[in-house]
Each structure stands twice: as C-alpha cells, then as structure tokens.
C-alpha positions as CSV (number, residue, x, y, z in Angstrom):
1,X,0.0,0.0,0.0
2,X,1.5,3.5,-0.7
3,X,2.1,6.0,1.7
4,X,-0.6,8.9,2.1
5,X,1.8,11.6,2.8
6,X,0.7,14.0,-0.1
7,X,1.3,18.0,1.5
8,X,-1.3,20.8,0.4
9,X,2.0,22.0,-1.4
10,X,1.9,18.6,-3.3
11,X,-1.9,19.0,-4.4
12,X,-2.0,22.6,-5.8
13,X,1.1,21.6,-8.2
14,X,-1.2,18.9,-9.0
15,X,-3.9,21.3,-9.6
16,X,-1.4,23.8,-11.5
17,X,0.2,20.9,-13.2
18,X,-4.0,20.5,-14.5
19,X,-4.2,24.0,-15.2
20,X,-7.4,23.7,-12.9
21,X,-8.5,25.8,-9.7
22,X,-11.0,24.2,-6.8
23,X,-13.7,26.4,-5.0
24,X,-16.2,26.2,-2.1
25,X,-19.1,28.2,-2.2
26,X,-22.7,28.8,-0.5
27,X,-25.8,28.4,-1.7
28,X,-26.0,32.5,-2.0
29,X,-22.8,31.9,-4.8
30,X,-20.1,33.0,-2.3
31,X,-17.0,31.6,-2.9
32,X,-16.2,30.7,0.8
33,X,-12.2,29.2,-0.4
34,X,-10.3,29.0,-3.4
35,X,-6.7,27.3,-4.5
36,X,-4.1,29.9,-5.3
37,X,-4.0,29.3,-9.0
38,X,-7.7,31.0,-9.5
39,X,-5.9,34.0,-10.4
40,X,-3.9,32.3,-12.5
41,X,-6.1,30.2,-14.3
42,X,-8.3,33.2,-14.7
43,X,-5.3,35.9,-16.2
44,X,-5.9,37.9,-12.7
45,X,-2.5,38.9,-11.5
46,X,-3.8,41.2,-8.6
47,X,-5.8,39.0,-5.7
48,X,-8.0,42.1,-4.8
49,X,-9.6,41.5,-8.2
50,X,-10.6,38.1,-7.7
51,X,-14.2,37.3,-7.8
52,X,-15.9,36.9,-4.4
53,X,-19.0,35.4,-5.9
54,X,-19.7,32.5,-8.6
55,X,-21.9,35.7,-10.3
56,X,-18.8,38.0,-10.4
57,X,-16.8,35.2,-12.1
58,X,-19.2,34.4,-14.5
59,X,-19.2,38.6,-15.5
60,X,-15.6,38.0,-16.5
61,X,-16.3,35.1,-18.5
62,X,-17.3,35.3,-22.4
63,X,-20.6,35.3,-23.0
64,X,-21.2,37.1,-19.8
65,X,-25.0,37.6,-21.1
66,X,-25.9,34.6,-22.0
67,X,-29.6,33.9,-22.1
68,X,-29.6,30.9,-19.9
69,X,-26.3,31.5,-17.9
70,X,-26.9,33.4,-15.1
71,X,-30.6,31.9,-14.3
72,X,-29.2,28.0,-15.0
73,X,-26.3,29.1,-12.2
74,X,-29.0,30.7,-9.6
75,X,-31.3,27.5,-10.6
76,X,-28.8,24.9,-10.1
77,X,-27.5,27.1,-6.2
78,X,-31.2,26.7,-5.1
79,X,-32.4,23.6,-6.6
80,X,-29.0,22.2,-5.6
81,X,-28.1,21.1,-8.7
82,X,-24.9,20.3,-11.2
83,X,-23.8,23.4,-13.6
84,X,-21.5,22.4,-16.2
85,X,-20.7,25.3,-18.9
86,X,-17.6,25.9,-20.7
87,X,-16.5,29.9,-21.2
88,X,-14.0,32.0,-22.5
89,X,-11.9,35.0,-20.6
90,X,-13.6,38.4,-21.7
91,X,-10.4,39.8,-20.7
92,X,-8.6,37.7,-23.6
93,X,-11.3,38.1,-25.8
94,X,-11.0,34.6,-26.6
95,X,-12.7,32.9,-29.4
96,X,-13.0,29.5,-28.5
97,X,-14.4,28.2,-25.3
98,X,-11.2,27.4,-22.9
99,X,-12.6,27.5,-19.9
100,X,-15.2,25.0,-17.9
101,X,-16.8,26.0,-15.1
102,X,-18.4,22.7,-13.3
103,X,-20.4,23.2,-9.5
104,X,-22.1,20.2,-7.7
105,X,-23.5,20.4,-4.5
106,X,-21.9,18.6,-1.3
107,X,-23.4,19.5,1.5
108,X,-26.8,21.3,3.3
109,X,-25.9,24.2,2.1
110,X,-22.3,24.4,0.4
111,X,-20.8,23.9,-3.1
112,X,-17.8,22.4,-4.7
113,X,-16.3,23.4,-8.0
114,X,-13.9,23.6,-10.1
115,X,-12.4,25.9,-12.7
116,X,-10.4,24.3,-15.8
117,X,-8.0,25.5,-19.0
118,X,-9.1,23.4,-21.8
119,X,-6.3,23.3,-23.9
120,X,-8.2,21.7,-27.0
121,X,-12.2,22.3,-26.4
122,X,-13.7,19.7,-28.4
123,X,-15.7,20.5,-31.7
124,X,-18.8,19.6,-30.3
125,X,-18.4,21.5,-27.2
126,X,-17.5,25.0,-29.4
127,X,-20.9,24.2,-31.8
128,X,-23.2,24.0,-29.0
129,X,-21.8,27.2,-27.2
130,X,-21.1,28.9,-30.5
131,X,-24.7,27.9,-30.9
132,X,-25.9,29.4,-27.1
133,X,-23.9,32.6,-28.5
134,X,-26.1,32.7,-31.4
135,X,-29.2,32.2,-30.1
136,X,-28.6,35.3,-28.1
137,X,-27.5,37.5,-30.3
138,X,-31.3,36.2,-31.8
139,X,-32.8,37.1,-28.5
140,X,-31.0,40.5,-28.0
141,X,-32.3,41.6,-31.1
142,X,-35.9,40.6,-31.6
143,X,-38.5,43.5,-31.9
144,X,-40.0,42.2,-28.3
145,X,-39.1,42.8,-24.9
146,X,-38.0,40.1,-23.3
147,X,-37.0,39.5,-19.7
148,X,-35.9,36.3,-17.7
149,X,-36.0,36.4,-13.8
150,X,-35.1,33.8,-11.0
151,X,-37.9,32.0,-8.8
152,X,-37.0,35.1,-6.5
153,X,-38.7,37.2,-9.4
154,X,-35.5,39.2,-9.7
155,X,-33.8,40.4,-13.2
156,X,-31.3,37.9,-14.6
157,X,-31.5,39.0,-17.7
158,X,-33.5,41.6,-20.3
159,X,-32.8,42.3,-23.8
160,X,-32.4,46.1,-25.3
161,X,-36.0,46.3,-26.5
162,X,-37.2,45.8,-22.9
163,X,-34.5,48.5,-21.6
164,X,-36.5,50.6,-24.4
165,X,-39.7,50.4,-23.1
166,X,-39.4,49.8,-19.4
167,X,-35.6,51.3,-18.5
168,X,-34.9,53.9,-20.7
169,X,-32.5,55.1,-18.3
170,X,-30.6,51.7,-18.8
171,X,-30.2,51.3,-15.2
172,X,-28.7,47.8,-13.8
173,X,-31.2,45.1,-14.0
174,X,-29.4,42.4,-12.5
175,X,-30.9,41.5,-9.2
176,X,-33.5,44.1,-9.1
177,X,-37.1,43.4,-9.0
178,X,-40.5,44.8,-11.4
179,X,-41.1,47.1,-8.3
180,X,-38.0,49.4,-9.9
181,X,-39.4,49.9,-13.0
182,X,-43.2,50.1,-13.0
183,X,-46.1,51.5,-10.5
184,X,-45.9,49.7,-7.2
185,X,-49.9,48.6,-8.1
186,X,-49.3,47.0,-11.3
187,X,-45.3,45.8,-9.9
188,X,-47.7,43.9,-7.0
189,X,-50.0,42.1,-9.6
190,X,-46.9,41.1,-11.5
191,X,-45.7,39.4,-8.5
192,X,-48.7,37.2,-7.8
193,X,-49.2,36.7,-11.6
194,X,-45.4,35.0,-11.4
195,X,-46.1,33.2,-8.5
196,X,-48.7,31.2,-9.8
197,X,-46.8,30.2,-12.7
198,X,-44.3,29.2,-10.3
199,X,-46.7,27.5,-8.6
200,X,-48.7,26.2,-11.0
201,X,-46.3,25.8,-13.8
202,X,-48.7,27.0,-16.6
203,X,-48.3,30.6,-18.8
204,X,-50.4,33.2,-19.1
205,X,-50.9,35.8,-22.2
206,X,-53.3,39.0,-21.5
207,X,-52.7,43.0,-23.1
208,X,-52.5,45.7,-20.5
209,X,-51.6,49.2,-19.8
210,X,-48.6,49.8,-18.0
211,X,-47.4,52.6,-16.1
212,X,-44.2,52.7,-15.6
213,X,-42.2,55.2,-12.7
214,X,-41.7,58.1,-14.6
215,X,-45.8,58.5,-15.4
216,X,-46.0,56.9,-18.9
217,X,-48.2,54.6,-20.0
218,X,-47.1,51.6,-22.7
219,X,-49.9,49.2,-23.8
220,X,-47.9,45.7,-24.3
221,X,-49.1,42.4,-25.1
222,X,-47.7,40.3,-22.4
223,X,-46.6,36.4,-22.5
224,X,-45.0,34.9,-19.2
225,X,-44.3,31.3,-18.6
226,X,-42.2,29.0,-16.5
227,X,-37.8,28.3,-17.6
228,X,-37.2,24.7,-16.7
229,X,-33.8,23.4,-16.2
230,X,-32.9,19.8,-17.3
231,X,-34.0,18.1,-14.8
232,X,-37.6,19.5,-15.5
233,X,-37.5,21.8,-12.5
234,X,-38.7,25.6,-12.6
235,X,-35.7,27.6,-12.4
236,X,-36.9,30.8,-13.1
237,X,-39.8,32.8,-15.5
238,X,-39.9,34.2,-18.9
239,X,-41.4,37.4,-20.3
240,X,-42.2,38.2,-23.9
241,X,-44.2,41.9,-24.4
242,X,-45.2,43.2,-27.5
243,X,-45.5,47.3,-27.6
244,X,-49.2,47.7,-28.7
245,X,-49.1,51.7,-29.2
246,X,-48.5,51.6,-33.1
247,X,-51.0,48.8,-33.5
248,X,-53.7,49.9,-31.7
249,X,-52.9,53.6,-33.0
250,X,-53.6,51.5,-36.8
251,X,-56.7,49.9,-35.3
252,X,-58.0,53.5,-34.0
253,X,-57.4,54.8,-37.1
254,X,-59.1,51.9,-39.2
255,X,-62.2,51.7,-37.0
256,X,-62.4,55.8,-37.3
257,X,-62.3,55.2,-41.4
258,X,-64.7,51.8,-40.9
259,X,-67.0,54.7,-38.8
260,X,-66.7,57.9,-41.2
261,X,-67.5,54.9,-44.0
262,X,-70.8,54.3,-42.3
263,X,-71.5,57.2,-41.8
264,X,-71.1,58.3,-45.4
265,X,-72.9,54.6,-46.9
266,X,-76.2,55.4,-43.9
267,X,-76.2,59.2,-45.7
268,X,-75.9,57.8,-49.3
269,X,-78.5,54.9,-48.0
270,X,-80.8,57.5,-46.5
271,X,-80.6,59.7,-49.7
272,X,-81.5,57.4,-52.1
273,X,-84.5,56.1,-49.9
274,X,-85.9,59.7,-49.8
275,X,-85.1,60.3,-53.4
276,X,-87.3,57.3,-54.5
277,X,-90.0,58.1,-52.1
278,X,-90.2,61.3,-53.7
279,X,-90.1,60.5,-57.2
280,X,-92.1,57.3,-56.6
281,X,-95.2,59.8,-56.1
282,X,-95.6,61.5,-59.8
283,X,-94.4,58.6,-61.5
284,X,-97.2,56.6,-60.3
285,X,-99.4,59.4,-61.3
286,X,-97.9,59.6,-64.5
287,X,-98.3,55.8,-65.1
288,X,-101.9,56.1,-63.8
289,X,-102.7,59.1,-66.3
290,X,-100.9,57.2,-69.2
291,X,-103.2,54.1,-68.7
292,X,-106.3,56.2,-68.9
293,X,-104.8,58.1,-72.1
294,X,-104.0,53.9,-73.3
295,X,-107.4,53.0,-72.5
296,X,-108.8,56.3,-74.5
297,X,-111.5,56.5,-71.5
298,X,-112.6,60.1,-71.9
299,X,-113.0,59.6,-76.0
300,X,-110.7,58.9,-78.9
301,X,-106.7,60.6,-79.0
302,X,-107.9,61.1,-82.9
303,X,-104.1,61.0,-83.9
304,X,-102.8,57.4,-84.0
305,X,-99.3,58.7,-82.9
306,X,-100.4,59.9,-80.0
307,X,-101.3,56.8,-79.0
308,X,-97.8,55.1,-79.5
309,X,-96.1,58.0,-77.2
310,X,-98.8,57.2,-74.7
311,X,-97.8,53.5,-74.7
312,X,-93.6,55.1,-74.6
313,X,-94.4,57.2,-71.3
314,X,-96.0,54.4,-69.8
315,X,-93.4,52.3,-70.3
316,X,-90.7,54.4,-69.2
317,X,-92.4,55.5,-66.4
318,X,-92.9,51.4,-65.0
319,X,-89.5,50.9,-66.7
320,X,-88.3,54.0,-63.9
321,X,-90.2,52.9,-61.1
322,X,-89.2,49.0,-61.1
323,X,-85.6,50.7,-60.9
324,X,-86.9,53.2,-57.8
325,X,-88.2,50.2,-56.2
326,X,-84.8,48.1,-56.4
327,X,-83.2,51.0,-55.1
328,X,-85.2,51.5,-52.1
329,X,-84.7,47.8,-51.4
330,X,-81.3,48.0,-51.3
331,X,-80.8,51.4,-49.4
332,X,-82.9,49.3,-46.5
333,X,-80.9,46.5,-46.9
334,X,-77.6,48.3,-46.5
335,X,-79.0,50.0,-43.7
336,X,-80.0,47.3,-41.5
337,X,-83.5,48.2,-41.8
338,X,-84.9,45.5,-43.9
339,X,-87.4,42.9,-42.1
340,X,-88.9,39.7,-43.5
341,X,-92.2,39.1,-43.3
342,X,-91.6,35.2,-42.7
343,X,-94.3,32.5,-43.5
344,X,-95.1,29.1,-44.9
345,X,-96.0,29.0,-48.2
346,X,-96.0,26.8,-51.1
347,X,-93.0,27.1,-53.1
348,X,-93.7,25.5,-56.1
349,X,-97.4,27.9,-56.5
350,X,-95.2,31.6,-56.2
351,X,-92.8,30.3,-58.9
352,X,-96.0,29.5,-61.3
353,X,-97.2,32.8,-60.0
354,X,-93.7,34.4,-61.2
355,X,-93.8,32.5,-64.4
356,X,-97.0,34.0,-65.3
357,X,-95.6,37.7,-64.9
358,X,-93.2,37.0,-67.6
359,X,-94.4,34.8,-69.9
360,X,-95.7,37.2,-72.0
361,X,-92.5,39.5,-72.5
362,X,-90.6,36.2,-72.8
363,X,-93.6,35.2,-75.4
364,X,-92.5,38.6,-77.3
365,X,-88.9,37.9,-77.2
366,X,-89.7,34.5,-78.8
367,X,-88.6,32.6,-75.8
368,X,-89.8,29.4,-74.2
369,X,-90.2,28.8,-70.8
370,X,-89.8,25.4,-68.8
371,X,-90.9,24.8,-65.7
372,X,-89.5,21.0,-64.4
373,X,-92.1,19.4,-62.6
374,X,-92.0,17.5,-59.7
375,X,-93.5,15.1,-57.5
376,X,-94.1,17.3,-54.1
377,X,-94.7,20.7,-53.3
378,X,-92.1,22.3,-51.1
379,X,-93.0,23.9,-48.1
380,X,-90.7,27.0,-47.4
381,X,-91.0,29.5,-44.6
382,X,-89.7,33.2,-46.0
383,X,-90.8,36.0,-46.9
384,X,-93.5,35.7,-49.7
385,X,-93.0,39.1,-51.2
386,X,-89.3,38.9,-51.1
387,X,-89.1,35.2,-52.6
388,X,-91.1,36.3,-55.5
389,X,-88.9,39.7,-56.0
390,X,-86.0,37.3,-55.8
391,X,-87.5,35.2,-59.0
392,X,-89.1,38.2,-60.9
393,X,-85.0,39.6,-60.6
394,X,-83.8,36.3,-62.0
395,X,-86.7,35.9,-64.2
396,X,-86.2,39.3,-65.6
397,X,-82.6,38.8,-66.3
398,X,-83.2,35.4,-68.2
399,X,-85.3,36.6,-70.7
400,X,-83.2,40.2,-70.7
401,X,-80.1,38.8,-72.0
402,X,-81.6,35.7,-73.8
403,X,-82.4,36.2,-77.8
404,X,-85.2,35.0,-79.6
405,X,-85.4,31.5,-80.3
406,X,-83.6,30.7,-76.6
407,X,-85.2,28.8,-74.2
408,X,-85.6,29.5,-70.0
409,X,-85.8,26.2,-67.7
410,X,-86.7,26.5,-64.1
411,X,-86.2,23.7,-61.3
412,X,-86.6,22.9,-57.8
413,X,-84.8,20.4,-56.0
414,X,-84.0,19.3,-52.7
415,X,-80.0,19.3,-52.9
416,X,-76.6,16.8,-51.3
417,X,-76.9,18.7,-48.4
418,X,-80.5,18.8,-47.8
419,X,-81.1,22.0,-48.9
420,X,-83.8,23.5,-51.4
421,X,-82.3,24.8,-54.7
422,X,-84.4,26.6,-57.1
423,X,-82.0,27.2,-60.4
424,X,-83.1,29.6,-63.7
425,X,-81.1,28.1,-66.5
426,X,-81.1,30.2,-70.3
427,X,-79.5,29.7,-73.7
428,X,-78.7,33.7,-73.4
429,X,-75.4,35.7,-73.9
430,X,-73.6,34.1,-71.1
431,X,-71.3,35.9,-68.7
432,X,-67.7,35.7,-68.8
433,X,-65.9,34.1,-65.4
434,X,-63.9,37.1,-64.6
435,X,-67.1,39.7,-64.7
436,X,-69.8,37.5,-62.6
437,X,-67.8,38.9,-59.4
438,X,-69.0,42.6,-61.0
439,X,-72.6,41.5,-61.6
440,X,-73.0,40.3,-58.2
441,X,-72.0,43.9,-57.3
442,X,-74.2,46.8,-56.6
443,X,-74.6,48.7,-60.0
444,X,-72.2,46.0,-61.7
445,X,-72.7,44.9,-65.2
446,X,-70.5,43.0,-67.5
447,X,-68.7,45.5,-69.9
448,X,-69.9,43.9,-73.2
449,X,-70.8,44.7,-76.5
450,X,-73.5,42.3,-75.9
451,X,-74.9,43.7,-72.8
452,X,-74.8,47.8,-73.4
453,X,-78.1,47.8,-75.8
454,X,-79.7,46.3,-72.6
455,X,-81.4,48.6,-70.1
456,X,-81.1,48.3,-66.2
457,X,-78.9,49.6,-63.1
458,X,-77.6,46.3,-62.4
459,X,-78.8,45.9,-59.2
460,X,-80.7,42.9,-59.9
461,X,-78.5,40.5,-58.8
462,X,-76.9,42.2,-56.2
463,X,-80.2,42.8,-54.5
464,X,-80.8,38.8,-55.0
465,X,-77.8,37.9,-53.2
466,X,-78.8,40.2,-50.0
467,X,-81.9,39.2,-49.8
468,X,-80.7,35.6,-50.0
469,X,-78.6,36.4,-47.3
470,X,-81.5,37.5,-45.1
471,X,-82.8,34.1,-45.7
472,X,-79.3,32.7,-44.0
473,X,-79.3,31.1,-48.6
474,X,-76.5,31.3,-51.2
475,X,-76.6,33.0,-54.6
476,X,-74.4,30.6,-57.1
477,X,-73.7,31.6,-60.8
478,X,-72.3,29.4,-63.9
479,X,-72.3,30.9,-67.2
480,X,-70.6,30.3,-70.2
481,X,-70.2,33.0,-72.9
482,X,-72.6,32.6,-75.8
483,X,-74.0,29.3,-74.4
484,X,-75.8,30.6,-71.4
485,X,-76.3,31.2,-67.6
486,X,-77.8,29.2,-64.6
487,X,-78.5,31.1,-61.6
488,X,-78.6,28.9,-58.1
489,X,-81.0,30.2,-55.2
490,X,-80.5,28.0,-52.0
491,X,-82.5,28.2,-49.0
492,X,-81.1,26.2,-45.8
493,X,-82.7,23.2,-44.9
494,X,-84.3,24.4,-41.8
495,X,-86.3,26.7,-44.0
496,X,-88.4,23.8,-45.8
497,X,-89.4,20.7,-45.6
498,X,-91.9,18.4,-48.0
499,X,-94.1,18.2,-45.2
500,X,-96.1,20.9,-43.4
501,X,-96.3,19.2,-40.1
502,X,-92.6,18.4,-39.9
503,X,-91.8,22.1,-40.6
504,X,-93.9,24.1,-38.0
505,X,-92.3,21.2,-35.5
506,X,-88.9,22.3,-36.4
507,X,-89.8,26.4,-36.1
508,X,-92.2,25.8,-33.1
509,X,-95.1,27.0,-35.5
510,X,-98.2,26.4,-34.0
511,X,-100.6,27.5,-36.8
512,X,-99.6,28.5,-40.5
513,X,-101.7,30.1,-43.5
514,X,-100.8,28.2,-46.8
C-alpha cells in the first residue's frame, strides 16, 4: 500500500500541473475558499480582483449575457443542482471556449467546483456554445421585450427592447425586481401573476396598460411562462411583451375610417330612400294618367301617334319605377333596416305565380319557358313578397339577355346537403368568369358589346344575393359566354321541408296560413 503523505503543497502543483482551480461556495454563490491558481487560471495577476462570488466570475467570462447563464447558475445554487458550462476569458477576448466552469452540491448548504484551461475544447463542445452565442444574439435583437427572472422574481437577464420600453434610463437590472421599473400597483399584480406560474407551472398571455415610474403609459401584449432546467425543475420565468401603441394607433385609425364609411354609406343609403319616395309619387301618377290616355277613357286621342307615345311614357315611367323600387330595397338593406315578413308557403305555387308575370314579355322575345315538374310541393318559410322579388329579378334577367329562339328552364330540387335549390337556366349571352364577381356587385354589369343595348342599373343581382342572405341562402352563378347562364337560389334546410307538419315542429309554429 502507498504512503498517504501527499502536503497541500503537493496538491496545488497537481492542480497547476491541471491547469485547474477548486472552490467552495454557498448556496447565495459565495465563494467561501479557493486554490491559489484561480488567479492564474483566470489571467488575474492582482488577488483584490478576484471574484468573491460564482456571479462575479461568471461577468468575466465570455458570454457574460448569456440567455440561460446566469438563471441556470441561480437554478442549479437553489435547486442544488450540477452546472456544467464551458467559457471564455472576456479579458482575452478569446474565441473558443477554454474555460469549464463545473459546481455540484456537497453539503446542506455548500458547493464544490472547479475551474479548468481546456487546452483543445472539443468540436462539439464549441458548436453547442457557439450555438448558445447565437441564439442570443437572436434574442437581443428581436423586436420584443423580453426578460428572464429567477424564482426570486429578480432580473437575470432583459434584452435592449425591454430597456426601451421599461428602463430607458438603462439602469442595472441584474438582481432588481419589477417594483424598480413600474407602478408599485401594477409591480404587486406582477408578483402574484409569477407566483402562480411558479406554482402552477402554466403561462399566461393578457394586453394591459402599464405605467411605468416616470408617469407613462405603454400598452404591451404580455406572454410569461415558467424556464425549466434539465432536470424539469422551474428555475426561473420568462417574459415576452409586444409594444401595442403603433397597433392599436392602426386599429384607432381603421375603425375611425370603418365609422366615417358608415356614416357616409347610412347618408348615401338614407338619400336614395328619400329620393325614391319622392319620385315614386308622380311617377305613379304619371303611369296612372298614361293608362287612362292607353285605355282612350274620356274619347278617342284622334291622332294614332299619340297613342304610341302614350304606350312610350307608360313604359318608361314602370321601366323607372321597377328601378326606384330596387333602389329602395337595397338602401334598407344596406341600412339594416330591412325585415322579412316570414311565413309558410307553397313554393312551387309563387314560382307558377312568377312565371306568369313573364311569360308574355318572354312570349314577345320568342322565348320558351320550362318549368321541371315535380313530384311534391315544397314547403318554405320566408318571406312571400321577397321570394317572388327574388324570381321576378332572375326571371327578368333570363329573358333580358336571352335572344329570340332561346329557351328558359326553371327547377326545384332538394339538394346533397338537404337544402332547397331553385336554379333559372337560359340559352342567353352568357357571362364571362372574370365579370360575374362585377354583376354580383351593386350597379355591376358586365362590360360587353353584348350587354350595353340592354337597359337596367344592375342591381338585380346584387339585390338577389342580399336578400338571399337574409334568408341565411346562397346566390351561385355558372355561365358560359354565348352558351348561357344558370342562376342557383338556395334556402337552408331548416327553411323547408316536404311536409307541413314536420316544418312548423322544427320552427315551433303552432298555426300556418298556406
């Protein structure tokens, strides 16, 4: 057996022979002893510049600011765990990582470590630190302010856009607490905010106001969840805010433009509803005088011609008011103040009803028109006087832009999903893909050589699809250019039902007119 005689004298030329220095330290980081060669393994030549705690040793060390450094290191002291992380000297401003720094716990309440030159540091060693150094650089500059704090809820680390909004003064942060930067109030619900994640373990996001010492008032969208060292334990908590003042500044200035929009739309709206109230007055009196000029009730006109202007001005004038009427529909639709007049009704009967309204223009235009018959009636609860606006509009159209010799099919049918789809197919002009988004719009028409000898405002359509989406339906359009157009109309399935019964049981109905 070999003698134990080795002197203290013995052991540090070991150490130095190593190129490594031991320490003791406290839970609180004090180093409590040290070998002589810290100095030297650290390039300090004067002892009164030697660190007194593991924090001041890890300032001298390259990267100083590491994201994780400084709260791993307070972690690993109060969970009493291992910290193993390899360095280089500031001082030196050394590339590669020469230096390991390596603490374990031995006791209650006391450290042991070591300090150690690496001669040769490994590859993969330098590309996971080189990697830390990286991810840092990330995190000092993001466009968020970002903070990390130990379970005490003290600063270990903030990046320069938090500095920006909550220190502008760039006062330390290390070891300070929320209470230093923002209104004691706010500073107070911060605290139990972070002790629950502490507690708890789970994050929280929320947007608030902060005040900060010096009066101001920054509007952040705050993130803050639990760091986790290796082990799984929570070492310390993260902060992520997001200055809200530029985009809420946007959003004020959006919803002032959304509100100066409405405003202008509800005065355009409310203009054209009085301007077709007032014109709708003499045009029906000029459409009731014309009829009784047509009809020749007070005696004969004596001049055929006379006669043929008569038929003009009444035409025009009906021609006008149809256009007054769509008008006025839309204004109150735009403005909210449009109300169905919901009941059950036979759908199958209004379309007939509609059929016969335009069977003798479409007769005129040497058109035919098909109506696909079916086995059942549909029962559909809407509006009566809007569903039959709805056809006349489509109706109207079809035999509009469809020339003589074309033909006009109308269907119902319950659709895949249930629903009831009444579709308006013609042989007519057809619409080209790219312009049915612009007939679908108020005043839209498609720019066509085929479609400028036509008359209308081209709100036809448009009016369709709003008051389809009263009835929660869909407006659907296919058209091919000179082969024709269907138009879709689909009511939801809650809205009808083959039988009457079943229907008033789904809308708790408990009497219907039919």
């Amino acid at each position: 057996m070999p003698k134990l005689d080795l002197t203290i004298s013995d052991f540090s030329a070991m150490l130095d022979h190593m190129n490594m220095a031991m320490i003791k330290l406290n839970q609180d980081g004090e180093i409590l002893s040290a070998t002589s060669n810290l100095g030297q393994i650290l390039s300090i030549d004067n002892k009164t510049d030697l660190p007194e705690d593991i924090y001041q040793l890890t300032e001298i060390l390259t990267p100083s600011d590491f994201v994780y450094v400084k709260l791993s290191l307070d972690g690993a002291l109060k969970q009493k765990n291992k910290f193993d992380m390899a360095f280089g000297l500031a001082a030196e401003q050394v590339s590669e990582y020469n230096l390991r720094l390596v603490i374990e716990p031995t006791g209650e309440d006391s450290f042991d470590g070591y300090v150690h030159r690496i001669a040769h540091p490994d590859t993969e060693t330098i590309a996971f630190y080189n990697s830390e150094r990286r991810f840092r650089n990330f995190i000092e500059n993001m466009p968020n302010a970002i903070s990390y704090k130990n379970v005490d809820r003290k600063f270990v680390t903030t990046n320069k856009h938090w500095n920006k909004i909550f220190n502008p003064k760039n006062l330390p942060t290390l070891g300070k607490t929320v209470h230093e930067f923002i209104d004691a109030p706010q500073a107070d619900q911060i605290f139990q905010e972070e002790e629950k994640i502490i507690q708890t373990g789970e994050s929280i996001e929320y947007e608030a106001n902060v005040r900060l010492q010096d009066g101001s008032v920054v509007t952040t969208m705050t993130q803050r969840f639990p760091l986790r060292d290796m082990q799984g334990a929570i070492v310390g908590i993260g902060s992520i805010h997001t200055d809200m003042s530029k985009h809420n500044a946007v959003a004020r200035e959006l919803n002032q433009a959304k509100e100066a929009a409405e405003i202008a739309n509800r005065s355009k709206s409310e203009f054209l509803a009085n301007m077709s109230h007032e014109l709708r007055t003499p045009l029906n009196a000029i459409i009731g005088f014309s009829e009784i000029l047509q009809n020749e009730l007070f005696g004969p006109m004596g001049v055929p011609s006379y006669k043929e202007y008569v038929d003009d001005i009444n035409d025009g004038a009906r021609h006008l008011l149809e256009i007054l009427n769509d008008i006025l529909d839309m204004s109150k639709v735009e403005a909210g103040e449009y109300h169905l007049e919901e009941e059950m009704f036979e759908a199958h009967v209004e379309v007939e009803r509609c059929l016969r309204f335009i069977k003798e223009r479409a007769a005129k235009n040497g058109l035919t028109v098909n109506l696909v018959e079916i086995d059942r009636d549909p029962i559909l609860n809407a509006d009566r006087r809007v569903f039959k606006q709805i056809l006349l509009n489509i109706l109207s159209n079809a035999v509009k832009f469809t020339e003589s010799g074309g033909t006009i099919t109308i269907r119902l049918r319950e659709d895949i999903d249930g629903c009831l789809e009444i579709s308006v197919a013609d042989t007519g002009i057809g619409i080209a893909e790219e312009d049915i988004p612009i007939v679908l719009q108020p005043f839209g028409q498609a720019d066509t050589s085929l479609t400028r000898h036509v008359e209308g405002t081209g709100l036809g359509l448009s009016l369709v699809q709003r008051f389809m989406n009263l009835h929660q339906g869909k407006l659907h359009l296919e058209s091919v250019i000179s082969e024709g157009t269907t138009v879709y109309v689909t009511f939801p399935k809650d809205r009808w039902s083959w039988d009457i019964e079943e229907l008033m049981s789904r809308n708790n109905f408990e009497a219907t007119n039919i």
